[in-house]
C-alpha positions as CSV (number, residue, x, y, z in Angstrom):
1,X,-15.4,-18.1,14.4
2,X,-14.0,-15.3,12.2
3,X,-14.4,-15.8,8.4
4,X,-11.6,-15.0,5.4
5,X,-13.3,-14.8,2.0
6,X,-12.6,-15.4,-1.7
7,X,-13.5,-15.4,-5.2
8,X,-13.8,-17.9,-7.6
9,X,-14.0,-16.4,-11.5
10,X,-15.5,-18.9,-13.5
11,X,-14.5,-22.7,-12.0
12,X,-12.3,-23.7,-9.1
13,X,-9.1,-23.3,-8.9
14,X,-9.4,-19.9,-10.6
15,X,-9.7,-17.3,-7.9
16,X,-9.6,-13.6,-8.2
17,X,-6.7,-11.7,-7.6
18,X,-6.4,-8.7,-6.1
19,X,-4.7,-5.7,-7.9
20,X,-5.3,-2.2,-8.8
21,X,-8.7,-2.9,-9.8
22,X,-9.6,-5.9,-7.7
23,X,-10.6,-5.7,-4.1
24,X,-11.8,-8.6,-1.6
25,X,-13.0,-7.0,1.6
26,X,-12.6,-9.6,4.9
27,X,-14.8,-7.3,6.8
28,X,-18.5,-8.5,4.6
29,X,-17.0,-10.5,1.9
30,X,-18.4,-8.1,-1.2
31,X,-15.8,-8.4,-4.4
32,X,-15.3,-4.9,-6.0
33,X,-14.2,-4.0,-9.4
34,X,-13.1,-1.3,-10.5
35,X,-13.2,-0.5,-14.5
36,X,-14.4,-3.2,-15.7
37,X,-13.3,-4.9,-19.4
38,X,-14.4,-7.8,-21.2
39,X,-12.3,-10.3,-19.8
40,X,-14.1,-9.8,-16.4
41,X,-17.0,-11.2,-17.9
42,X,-18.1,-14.8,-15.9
43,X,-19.4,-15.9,-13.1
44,X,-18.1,-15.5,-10.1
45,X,-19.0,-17.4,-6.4
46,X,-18.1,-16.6,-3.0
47,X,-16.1,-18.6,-0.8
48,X,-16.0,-18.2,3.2
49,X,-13.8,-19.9,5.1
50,X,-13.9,-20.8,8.7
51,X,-10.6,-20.0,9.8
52,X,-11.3,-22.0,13.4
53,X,-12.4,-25.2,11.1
54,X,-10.9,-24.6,7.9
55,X,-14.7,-25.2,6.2
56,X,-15.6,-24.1,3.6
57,X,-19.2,-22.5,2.3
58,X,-19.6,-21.8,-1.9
59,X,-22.2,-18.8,-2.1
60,X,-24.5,-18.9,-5.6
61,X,-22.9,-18.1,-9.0
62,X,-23.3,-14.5,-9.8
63,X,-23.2,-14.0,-13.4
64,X,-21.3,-10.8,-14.8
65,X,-22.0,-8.8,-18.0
66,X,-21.1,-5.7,-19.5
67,X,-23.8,-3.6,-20.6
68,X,-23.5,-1.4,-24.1
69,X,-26.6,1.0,-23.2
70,X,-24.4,3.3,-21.2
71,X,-27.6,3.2,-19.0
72,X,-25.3,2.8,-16.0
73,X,-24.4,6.5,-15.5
74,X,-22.0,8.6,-13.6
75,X,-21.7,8.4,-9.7
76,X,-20.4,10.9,-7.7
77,X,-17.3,10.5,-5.9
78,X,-17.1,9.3,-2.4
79,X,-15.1,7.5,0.2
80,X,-16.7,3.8,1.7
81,X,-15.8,3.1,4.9
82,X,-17.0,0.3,7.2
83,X,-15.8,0.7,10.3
84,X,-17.5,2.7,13.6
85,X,-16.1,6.0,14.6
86,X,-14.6,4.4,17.6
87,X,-12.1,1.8,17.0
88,X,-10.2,0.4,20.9
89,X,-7.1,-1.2,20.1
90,X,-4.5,-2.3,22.5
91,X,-1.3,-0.9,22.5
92,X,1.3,-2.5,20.1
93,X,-1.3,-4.3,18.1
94,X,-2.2,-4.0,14.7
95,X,-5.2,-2.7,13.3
96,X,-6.4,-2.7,9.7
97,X,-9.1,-0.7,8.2
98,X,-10.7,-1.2,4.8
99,X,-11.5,2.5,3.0
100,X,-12.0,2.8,-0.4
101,X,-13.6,5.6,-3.1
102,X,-16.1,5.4,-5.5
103,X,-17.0,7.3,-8.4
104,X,-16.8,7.8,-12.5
């Protein structure tokens, strides 16, 4: 059954949304983002959806604070991609891949 996921920041019916700095990917479900300021600070909990169904699963709370060491660092830029070097698609179809960069 495929899966579509979501965010909830804080308590239901809050869910993320995604903008410039705010990214859901439907391919594993991991929230990223980018920049982060104080009002991103909460908890947030995963939710996949069965699209075949329409059930629901709520991952664990995962807590989100900002740290004021600076012990965090600088990471080198790169590009994340998760798909395979071969992609078949039929003709006329739509295809959608998720690639995004990294770095400070």
């Amino acid at each position: 059954a495929d899966l579509s996921f979501a965010w909830i920041f804080n308590e239901y019916p809050s869910f993320v949304q995604e903008d410039s700095r705010r990214f859901v990917s439907q391919e594993t479900g991991h929230l990223y983002i980018a920049k982060v300021e104080p009002s991103d600070v909460g908890n947030y909990t995963c939710v996949a959806t069965s699209t075949a169904t329409n059930s629901h699963v709520l991952g664990p709370p995962t807590p989100l604070v900002l740290r004021t060491d600076g012990v965090m660092g600088e990471y080198e830029p790169k590009i994340e991609v998760q798909f395979p070097e071969t992609l078949p698609a039929a003709k006329g179809s739509t295809v959608k891949l998720e690639c995004f960069a990294l770095g400070k």
